[in-house]
C-alpha positions in Angstrom: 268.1 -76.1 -8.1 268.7 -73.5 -5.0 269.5 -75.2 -1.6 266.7 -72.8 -1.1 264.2 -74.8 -3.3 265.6 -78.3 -2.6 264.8 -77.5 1.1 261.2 -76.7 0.5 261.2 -79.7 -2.0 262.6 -82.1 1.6 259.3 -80.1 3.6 257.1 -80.9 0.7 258.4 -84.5 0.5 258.4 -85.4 4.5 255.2 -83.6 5.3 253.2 -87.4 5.6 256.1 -89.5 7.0 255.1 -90.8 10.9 258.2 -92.5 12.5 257.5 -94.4 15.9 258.5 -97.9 17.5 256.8 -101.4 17.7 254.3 -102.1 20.5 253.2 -105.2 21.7 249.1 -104.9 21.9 248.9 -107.7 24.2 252.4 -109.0 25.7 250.9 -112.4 27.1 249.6 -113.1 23.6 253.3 -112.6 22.4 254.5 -115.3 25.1 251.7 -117.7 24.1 253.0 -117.9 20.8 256.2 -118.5 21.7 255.4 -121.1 24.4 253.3 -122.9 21.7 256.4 -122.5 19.2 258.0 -125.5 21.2 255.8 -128.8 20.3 258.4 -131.8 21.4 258.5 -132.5 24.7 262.0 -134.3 24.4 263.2 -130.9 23.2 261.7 -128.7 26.0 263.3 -131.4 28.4 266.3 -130.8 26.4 265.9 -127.0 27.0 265.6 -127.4 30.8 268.9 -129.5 30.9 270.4 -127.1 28.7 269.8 -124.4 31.7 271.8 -126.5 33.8 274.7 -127.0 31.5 274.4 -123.0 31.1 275.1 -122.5 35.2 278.1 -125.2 35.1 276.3 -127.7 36.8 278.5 -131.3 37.9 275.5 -133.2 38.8 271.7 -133.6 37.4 269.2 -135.8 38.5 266.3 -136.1 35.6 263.0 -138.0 37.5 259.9 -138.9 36.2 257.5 -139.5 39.3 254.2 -139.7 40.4 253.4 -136.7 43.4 250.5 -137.7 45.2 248.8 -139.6 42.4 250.2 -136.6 39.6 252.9 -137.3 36.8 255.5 -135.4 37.5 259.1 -134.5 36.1 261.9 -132.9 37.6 265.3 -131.7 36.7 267.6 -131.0 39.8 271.1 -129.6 39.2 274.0 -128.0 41.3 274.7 -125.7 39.4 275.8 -122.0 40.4 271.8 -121.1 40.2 269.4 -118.7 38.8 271.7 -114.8 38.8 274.1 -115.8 41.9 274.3 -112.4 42.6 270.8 -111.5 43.3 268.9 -112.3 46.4 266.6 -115.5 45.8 262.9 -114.2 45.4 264.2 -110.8 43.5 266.3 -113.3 40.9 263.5 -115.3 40.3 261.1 -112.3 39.8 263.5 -111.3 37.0 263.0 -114.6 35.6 259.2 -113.8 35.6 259.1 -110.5 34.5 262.4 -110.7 31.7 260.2 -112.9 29.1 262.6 -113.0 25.8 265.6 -111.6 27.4 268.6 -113.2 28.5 271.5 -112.2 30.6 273.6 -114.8 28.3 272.8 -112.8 24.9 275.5 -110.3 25.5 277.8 -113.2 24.9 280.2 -113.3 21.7 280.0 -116.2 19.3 284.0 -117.0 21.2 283.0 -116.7 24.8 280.0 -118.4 23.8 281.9 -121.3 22.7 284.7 -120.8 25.8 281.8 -121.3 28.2 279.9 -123.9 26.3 277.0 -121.5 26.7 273.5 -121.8 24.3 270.7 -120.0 25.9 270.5 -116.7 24.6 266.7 -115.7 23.8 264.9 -116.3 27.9 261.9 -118.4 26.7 263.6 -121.8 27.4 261.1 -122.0 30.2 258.5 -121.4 28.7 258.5 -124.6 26.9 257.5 -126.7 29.7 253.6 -125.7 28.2 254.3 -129.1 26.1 255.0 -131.3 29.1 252.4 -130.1 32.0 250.5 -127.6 33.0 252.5 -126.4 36.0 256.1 -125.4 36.3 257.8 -124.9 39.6 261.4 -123.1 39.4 263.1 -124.1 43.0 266.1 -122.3 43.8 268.3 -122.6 46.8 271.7 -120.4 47.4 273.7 -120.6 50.8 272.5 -118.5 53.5 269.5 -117.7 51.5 266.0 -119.3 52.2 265.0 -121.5 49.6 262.4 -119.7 46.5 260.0 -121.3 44.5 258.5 -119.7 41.2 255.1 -121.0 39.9 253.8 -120.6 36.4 250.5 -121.9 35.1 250.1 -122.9 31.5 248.7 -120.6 29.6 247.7 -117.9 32.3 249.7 -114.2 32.5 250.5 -114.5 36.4 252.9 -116.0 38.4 253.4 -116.8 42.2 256.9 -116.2 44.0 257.3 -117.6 47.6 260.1 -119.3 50.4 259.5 -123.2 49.9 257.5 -124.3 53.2 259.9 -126.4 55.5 263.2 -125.5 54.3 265.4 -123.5 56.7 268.8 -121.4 55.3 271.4 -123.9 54.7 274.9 -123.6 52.7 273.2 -125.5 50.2 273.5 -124.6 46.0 271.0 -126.1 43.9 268.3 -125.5 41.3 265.0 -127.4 40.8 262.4 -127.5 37.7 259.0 -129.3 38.1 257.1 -130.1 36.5 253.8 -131.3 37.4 250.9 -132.3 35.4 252.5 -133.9 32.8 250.4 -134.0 29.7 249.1 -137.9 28.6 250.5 -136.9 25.0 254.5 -136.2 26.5 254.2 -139.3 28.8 255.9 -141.8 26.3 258.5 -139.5 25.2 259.7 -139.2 28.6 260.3 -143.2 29.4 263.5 -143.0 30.6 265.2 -145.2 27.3 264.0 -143.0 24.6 264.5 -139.4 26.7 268.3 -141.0 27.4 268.9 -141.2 24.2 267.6 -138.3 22.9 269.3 -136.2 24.8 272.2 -138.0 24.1 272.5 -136.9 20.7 270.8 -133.6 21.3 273.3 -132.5 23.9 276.1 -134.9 22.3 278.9 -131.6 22.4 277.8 -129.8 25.4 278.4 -133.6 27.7 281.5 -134.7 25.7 283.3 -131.2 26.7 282.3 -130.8 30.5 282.8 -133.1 33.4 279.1 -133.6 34.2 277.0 -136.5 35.2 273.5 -136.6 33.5 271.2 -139.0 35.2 267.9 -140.5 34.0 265.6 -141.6 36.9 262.1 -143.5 36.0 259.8 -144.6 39.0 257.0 -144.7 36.8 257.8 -147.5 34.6 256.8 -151.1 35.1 257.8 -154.4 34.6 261.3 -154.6 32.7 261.5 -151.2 31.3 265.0 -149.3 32.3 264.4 -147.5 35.7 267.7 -146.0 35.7 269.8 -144.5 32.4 273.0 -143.0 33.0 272.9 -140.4 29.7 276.1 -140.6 27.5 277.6 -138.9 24.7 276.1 -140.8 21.6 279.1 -142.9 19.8 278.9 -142.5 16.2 279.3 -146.1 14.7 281.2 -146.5 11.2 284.9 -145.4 10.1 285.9 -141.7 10.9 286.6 -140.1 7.4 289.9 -138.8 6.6 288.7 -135.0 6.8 290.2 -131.9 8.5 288.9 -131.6 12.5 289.0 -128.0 12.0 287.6 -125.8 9.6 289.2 -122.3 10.4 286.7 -119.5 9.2 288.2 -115.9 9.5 286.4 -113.8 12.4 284.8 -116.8 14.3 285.8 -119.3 15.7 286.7 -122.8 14.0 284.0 -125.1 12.8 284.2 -128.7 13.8 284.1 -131.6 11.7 283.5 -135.4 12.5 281.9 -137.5 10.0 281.8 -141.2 9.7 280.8 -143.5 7.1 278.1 -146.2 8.0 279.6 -150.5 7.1 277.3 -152.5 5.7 276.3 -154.1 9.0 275.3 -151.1 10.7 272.8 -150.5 7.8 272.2 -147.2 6.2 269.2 -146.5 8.8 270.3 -146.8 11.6 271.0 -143.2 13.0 270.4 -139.9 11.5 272.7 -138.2 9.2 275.0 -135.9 9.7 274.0 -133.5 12.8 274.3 -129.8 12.2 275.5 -128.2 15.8 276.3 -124.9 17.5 278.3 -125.1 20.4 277.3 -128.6 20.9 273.6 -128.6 21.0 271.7 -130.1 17.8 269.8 -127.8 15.7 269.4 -129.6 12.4 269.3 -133.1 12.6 270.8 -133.2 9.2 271.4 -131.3 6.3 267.7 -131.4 4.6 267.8 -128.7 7.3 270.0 -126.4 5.9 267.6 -125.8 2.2 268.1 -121.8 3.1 271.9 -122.3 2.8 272.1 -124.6 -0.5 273.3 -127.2 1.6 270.8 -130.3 1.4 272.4 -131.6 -1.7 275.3 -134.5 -1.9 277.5 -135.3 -0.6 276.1 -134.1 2.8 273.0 -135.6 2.5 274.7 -139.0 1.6 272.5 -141.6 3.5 275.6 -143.6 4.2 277.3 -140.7 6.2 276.6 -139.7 9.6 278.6 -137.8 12.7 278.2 -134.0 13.1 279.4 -130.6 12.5 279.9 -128.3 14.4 279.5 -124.2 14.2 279.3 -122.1 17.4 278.4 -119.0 15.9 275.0 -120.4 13.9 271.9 -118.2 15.2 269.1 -120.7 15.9 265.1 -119.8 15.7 263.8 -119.6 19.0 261.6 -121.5 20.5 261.6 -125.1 18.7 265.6 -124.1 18.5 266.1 -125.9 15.3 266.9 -124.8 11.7 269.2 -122.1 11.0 268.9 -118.0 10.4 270.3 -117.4 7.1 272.4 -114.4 8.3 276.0 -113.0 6.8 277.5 -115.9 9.3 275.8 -118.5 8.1 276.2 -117.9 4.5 280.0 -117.6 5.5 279.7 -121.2 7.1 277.9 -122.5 3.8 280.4 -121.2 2.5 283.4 -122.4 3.9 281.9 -125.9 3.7 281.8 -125.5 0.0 285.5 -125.6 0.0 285.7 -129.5 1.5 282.9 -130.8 -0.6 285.4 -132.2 -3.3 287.3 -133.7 -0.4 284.4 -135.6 0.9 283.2 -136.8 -2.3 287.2 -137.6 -3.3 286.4 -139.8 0.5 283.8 -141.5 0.0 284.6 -142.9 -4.1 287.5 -144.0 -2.3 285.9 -145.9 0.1 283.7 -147.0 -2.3 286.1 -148.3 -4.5 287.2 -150.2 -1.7 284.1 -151.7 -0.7 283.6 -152.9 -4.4 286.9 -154.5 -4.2 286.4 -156.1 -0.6 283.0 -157.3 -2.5 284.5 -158.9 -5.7 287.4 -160.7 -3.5 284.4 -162.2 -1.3 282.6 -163.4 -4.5 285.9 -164.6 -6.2 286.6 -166.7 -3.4 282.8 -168.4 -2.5 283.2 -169.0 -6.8 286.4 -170.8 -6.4 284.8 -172.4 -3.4 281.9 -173.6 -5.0 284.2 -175.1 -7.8 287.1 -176.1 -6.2 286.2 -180.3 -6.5 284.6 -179.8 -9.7 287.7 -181.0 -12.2 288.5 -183.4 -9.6 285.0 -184.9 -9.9 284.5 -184.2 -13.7 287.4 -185.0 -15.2 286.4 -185.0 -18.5 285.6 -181.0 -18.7 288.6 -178.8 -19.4 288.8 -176.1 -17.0 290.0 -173.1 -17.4 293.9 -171.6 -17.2 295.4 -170.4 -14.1 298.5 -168.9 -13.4 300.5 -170.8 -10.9 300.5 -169.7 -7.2 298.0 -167.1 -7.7 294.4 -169.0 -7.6 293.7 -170.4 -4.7 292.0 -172.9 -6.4 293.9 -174.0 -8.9 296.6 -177.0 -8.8 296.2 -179.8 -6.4 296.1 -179.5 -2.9 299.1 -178.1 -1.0 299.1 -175.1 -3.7 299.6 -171.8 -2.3 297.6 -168.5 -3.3 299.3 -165.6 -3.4 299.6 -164.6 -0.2 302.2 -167.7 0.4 298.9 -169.8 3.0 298.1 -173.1 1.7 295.0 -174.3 1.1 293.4 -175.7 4.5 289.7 -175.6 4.2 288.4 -177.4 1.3 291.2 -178.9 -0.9 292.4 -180.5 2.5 288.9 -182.0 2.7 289.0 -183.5 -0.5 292.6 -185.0 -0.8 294.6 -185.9 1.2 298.1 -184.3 1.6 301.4 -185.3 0.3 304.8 -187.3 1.4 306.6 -184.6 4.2 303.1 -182.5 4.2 302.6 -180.9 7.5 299.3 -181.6 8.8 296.7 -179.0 10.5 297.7 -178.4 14.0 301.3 -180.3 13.6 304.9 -179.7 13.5 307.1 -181.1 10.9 308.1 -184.1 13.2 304.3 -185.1 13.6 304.0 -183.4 17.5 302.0 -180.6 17.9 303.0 -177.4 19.4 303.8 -176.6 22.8 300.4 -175.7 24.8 300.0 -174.2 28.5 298.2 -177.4 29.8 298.4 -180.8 28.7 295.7 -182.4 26.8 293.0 -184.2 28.2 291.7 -188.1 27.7 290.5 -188.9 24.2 287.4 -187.7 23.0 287.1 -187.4 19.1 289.0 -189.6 16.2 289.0 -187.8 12.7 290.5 -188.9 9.4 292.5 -186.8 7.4 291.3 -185.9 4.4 287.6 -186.7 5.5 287.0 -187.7 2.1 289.5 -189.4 -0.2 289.3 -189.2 -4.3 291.4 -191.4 -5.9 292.4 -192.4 -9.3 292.4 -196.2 -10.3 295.5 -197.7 -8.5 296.6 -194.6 -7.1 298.3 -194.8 -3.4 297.5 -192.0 -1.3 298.6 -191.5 2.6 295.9 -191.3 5.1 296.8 -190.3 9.1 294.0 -189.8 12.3 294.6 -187.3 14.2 293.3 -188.3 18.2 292.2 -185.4 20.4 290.9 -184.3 23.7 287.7 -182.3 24.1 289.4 -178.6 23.0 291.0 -180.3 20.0 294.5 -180.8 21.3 296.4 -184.0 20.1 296.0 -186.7 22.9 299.2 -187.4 24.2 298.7 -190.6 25.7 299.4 -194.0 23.5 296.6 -194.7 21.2 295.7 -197.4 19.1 294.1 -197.3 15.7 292.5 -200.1 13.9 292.1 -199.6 10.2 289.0 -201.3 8.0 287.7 -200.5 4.0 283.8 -201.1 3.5 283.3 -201.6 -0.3 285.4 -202.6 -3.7 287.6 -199.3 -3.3 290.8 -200.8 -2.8 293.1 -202.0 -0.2 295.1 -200.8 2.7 299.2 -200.9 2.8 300.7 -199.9 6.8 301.9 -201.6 9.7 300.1 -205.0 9.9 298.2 -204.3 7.0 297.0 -207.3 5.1 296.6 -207.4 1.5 292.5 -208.2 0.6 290.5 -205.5 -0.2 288.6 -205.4 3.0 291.7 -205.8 5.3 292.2 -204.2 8.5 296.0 -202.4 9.6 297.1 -201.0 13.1 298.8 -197.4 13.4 298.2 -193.6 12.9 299.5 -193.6 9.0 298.6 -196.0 6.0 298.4 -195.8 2.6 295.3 -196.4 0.4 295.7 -197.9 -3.2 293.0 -197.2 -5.3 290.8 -200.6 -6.9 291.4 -200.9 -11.1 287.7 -200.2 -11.5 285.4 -197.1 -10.5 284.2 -197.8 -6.9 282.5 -196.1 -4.1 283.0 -197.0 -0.6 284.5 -196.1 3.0 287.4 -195.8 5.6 287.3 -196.6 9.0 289.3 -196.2 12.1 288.6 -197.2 15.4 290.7 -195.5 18.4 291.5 -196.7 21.7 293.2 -195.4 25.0 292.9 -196.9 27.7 288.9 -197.7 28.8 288.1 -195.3 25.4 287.1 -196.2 22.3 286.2 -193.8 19.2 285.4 -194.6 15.6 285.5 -191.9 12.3 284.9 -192.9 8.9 285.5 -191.2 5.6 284.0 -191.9 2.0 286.5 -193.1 -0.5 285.6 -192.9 -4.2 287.6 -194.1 -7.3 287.1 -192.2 -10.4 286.2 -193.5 -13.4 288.8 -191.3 -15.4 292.4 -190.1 -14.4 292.9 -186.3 -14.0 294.0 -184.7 -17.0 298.0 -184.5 -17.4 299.1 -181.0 -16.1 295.7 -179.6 -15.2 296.9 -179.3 -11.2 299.3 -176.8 -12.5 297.7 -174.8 -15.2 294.1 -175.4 -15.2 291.6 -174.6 -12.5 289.2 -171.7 -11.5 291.0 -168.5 -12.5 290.5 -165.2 -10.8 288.3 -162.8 -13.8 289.3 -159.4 -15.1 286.7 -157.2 -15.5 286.4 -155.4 -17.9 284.5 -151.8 -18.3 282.8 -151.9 -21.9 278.9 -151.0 -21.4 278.1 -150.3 -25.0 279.5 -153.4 -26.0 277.4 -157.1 -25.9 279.9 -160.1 -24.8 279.3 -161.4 -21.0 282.1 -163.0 -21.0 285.5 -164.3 -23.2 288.6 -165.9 -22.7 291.3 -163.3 -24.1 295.0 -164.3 -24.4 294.4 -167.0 -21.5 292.4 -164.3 -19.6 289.0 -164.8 -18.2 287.1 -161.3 -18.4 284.0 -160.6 -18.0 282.1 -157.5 -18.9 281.3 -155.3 -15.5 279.6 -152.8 -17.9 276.7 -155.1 -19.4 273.6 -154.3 -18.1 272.7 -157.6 -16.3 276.1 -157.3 -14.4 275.5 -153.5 -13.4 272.0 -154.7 -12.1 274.0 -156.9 -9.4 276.8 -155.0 -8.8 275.8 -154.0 -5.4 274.0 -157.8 -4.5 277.0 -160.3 -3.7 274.3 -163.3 -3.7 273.3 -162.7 -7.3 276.6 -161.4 -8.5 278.1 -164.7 -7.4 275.4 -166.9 -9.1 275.8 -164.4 -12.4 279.8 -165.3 -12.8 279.1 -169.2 -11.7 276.8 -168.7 -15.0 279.7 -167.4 -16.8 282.3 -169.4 -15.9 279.6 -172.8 -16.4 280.0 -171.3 -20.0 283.4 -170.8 -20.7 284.2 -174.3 -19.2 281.6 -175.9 -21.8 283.3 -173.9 -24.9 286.8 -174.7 -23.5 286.0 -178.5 -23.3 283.4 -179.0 -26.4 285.9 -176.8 -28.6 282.4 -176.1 -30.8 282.3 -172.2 -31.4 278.7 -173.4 -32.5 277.9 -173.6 -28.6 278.8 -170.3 -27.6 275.4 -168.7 -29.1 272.7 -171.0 -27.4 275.0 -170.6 -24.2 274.6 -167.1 -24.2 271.3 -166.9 -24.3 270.9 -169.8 -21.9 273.0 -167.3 -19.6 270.5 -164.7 -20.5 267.4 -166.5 -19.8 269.0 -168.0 -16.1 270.3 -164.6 -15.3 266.9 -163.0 -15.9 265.4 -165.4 -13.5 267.9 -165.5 -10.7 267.3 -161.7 -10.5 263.6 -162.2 -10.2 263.6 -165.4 -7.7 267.0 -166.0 -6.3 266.9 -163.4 -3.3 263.2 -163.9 -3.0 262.2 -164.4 0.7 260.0 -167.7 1.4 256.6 -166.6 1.6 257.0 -162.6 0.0 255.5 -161.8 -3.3 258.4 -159.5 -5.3 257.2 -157.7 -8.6 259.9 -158.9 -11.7 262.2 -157.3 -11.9 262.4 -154.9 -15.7 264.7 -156.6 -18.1 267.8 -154.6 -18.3 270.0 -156.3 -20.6 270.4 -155.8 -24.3 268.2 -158.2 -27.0 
């Protein structure tokens, strides 16, 4: 083709296209939509502050009043003020008549973040149509007369004019009121629930200037906080292991500070993690951030919270939350991308841990709840333990692993041996040194408080004497020593030799009777004008411990073992107690340390019987004995008195 004809083909082609800008038909209808964009009155407080972060203020004062009968709010900062540089009643008539600009839009993503500066779109005013119906912009500048500018909600005009009574002074400040305060906003402005709001709204913007944020409420009655001095919210949990910084090519770093919630915090408690840009909230968490592909885990995990951090995020106007999914944003998805495996590599580890911490706890309240059980049921063969490394096996005095002996208890139950320290004693029967002295005598306690013997065992038995802290008394004391029942006798200084016979001093010995026998020991102390008694139950068992079992036998620690396609609960493997952690009825407690604890009492109950009976022809009704308990435990055992639950479904295999 001819450039001749293709240029007659361009005339032919363009001879219907109109090109022209965008007019608004009716501007105030434009603002009213935007005012209305902004429905939470926290938020459009959190606006107004956010004006007085923007001008560098030190100070500001946040009241909720009453103004000649009228609910009122007022923010009053020191800011530099509304355009420095501009004489007071021209400044604010920019304000007025500069709807949806800002001066602070010319601003790079950097020097927004260098400045801590947010506002960039001019309509933060116009949110106060959600909290009242008149807003009053005060503005005072040394050597100028102070301004006021008055808009009405929802009407196009405004009213600019000197503030009656107030000379020039050298004075620098910047008021918002608010007055008509709608009955709707009223409770979100209490002075608690604003505080904390704003708090985590404005968490960034207060931790990284040196300003004091005040909450003042003279409307509140009765006990509700008056005052609230509004402070950075502190995220609770353990700070993950991640990179602070996240560099990103072209602007500027993206912060990172997440935490992982404990168990006594409680996974709803606090939001999730907060989405930020130049520390002001714009996504409480990241179901906010569907446009980017980020509401997915591990971000969305409900046991994480803390923030992130992203100056450069462009944020809709108006309600100033959600993201613009922009080139910048997808290159902040992006880069978040990269530490996803990290985070999840975090939290398995901590969760690994946790499970750990968990199956100690249990391990230990099991050993706990049978540590007296082969002492007081001699005949059943318990199971083998590998010497110092249960706590509970062996007799008392045996060590765990960690070298501490067994204090709570075993020292309860028996009493301890020749050359034994006892609790609060040095080797040479004093106690140590302490600042003061002790006191008079208070309290007389028999160590062990209860005594298990076999028939004609000896065993030592001491008091221990102390003041009202539990400190040794130090002054001379005098014991008297009596058994009540066919237990036994007592041997010691001045100790007779009939069952029931009384001796004097702090240590005796107590032989066991010939025959099984329940009964008690006595002592009575005195110092001085004071007299105390203690008694402890003495039993004699009807058969002797089996030979070795304090050494080899007791309540091992198990090994679990992963095998979910397979059916065994539990087995005793090479001298090994494991129990299946991949069986269904275990994986339905794995997370429930009440249940899980009653599930391996179950299992260990079984393995003693089989261990004992020696009858392989046991270990099938016992299984399904642990079946049928398990089954119910899960359905009644963490039942709340007086709370209907629906059964649980049956998880485990026929």
């Amino acid at each position: 083709m001819s450039p001749r004809a293709s240029k007659s083909a361009g005339r032919r082609a363009g001879a219907g296209l109109q090109k022209g800008r965008l007019k608004v038909h009716d501007p105030f209808e434009l603002i009213r939509w935007l005012a209305l964009s902004q429905t939470d009155p926290r938020k459009a407080l959190a606006e107004l502050v956010q004006n007085s972060l923007d001008a560098g203020a030190r100070s500001i004062e946040i009241t909720r009043e009453r103004i000649k009968g009228v609910p009122c709010l007022r923010v009053r900062d020191d800011g530099e003020g509304v355009i420095p540089e501009l004489d007071r009643a021209e400044a604010l008539r920019y304000i007025a008549t500069h709807v949806g600009h800002s001066r602070k839009r010319s601003l790079t993503p950097s020097e927004r973040l260098e400045l801590m500066t947010q506002g960039q779109y001019g309509i933060g005013l116009l949110g106060f149509w959600c909290l009242g119906e008149v807003l009053e912009l005060r503005s005072s500048m040394p050597g100028q007369k102070p301004h006021r500018l008055v808009l009405t909600r929802d009407r196009p005009d405004y009213a600019i004019e000197p503030l009656r009574g107030r000379l020039a002074f050298d004075e620098r400040w910047t008021e918002v009121l608010v007055i008509g305060l709608h009955r709707e906003a009223l409770p979100a402005l209490v002075a608690g629930r604003a505080a904390e709001y704003l708090a985590s709204e404005l968490r960034g913007q207060l931790l990284q200037r040196e300003v004091v944020l005040e909450m003042h409420d003279r409307m509140s009655r009765g006990l509700a906080q008056k005052h609230v001095a509004v402070r950075p919210k502190r995220f609770l949990g353990e700070r993950l292991d991640l990179p602070a910084r996240l560099e990103l090519p072209g602007h500027p770093a993206i912060q990172i500070e997440i935490y992982l919630r404990g168990e006594d915090i409680g996974e709803n408690s606090g939001a999730g993690i907060g989405v930020y840009a130049a520390g002001t909230l714009v996504a409480e968490d990241f179901h906010g951030l569907a446009t980017l592909g980020l509401d997915h885990l591990p971000w969305i995990d409900s046991r994480l919270t803390g923030l992130v951090d992203f100056p450069a995020l462009q944020v809709a106007p108006g309600s100033r939350r959600g993201v613009i999914p922009d080139g910048t944003a997808w290159a902040f998805a992006t880069a978040l991308g990269e530490i996803e495996r990290d985070l999840a590599v975090v939290l398995e580890r901590f969760e690994q841990r946790r499970a750990e911490a968990l199956d100690r706890a249990v391990i230990r309240d099991l050993q706990r709840a049978f540590r007296d059980f082969y002492r007081q049921r001699p005949h059943y063969t318990m199971l083998p333990v590998e010497k110092r490394q249960d706590v509970a096996a062996g007799p008392p005095g045996h060590t765990d692993a960690s070298g501490s002996g067994v204090a709570d208890a075993a020292a309860a139950s028996e009493p301890a041996g020749p050359g034994e320290v006892f609790d609060g004693e040095d080797a040479d029967g004093s106690e140590p040194p302490a600042l003061f002295p002790p006191g008079p005598l208070t309290e007389v306690r028999i160590v062990p408080s209860r005594v298990l013997l076999e028939r004609g065992e000896r065993r030592e038995i001491r008091a221990r004497s102390l003041d009202a802290s539990g400190r040794r008394v130090a002054a001379e004391v005098r014991y008297r020593w009596w058994l009540t029942g066919p237990v036994g006798r007592i041997e010691g200084v001045g100790a007779g030799r009939s069952g029931e016979g009384a001796a004097d001093g702090r240590v005796v010995a107590l032989v066991g009777a010939d025959v099984p026998a329940q009964g008690s020991l006595s002592v009575e102390a005195t110092s001085g004008p004071r007299l105390v008694r203690a008694e402890a139950v003495v039993e004699v068992l009807e058969e002797p411990r089996a030979a070795g079992r304090g050494s080899d036998e007791g309540i091992p620690e198990p090994e679990l073992i992963d095998e979910p396609g397979r059916r065994w609960r539990s087995r005793m493997i090479g001298g090994a107690w494991q129990v299946n952690s991949g069986h269904p009825e275990f994986r339905a407690i794995a997370d429930r340390p009440g249940l899980k604890l009653r599930y391996l009492a179950l299992l260990f109950a079984k393995e003693i019987v089989l261990r004992s009976t020696q009858d392989p022809r046991l270990e099938s009704p016992l299984e399904q004995l642990v079946e049928v308990a398990a089954y119910a435990d899960r359905n009644l055992g963490e039942r709340r008195p007086g709370r209907r639950k629906r059964p649980e479904p049956d998880s485990s295999e026929s």
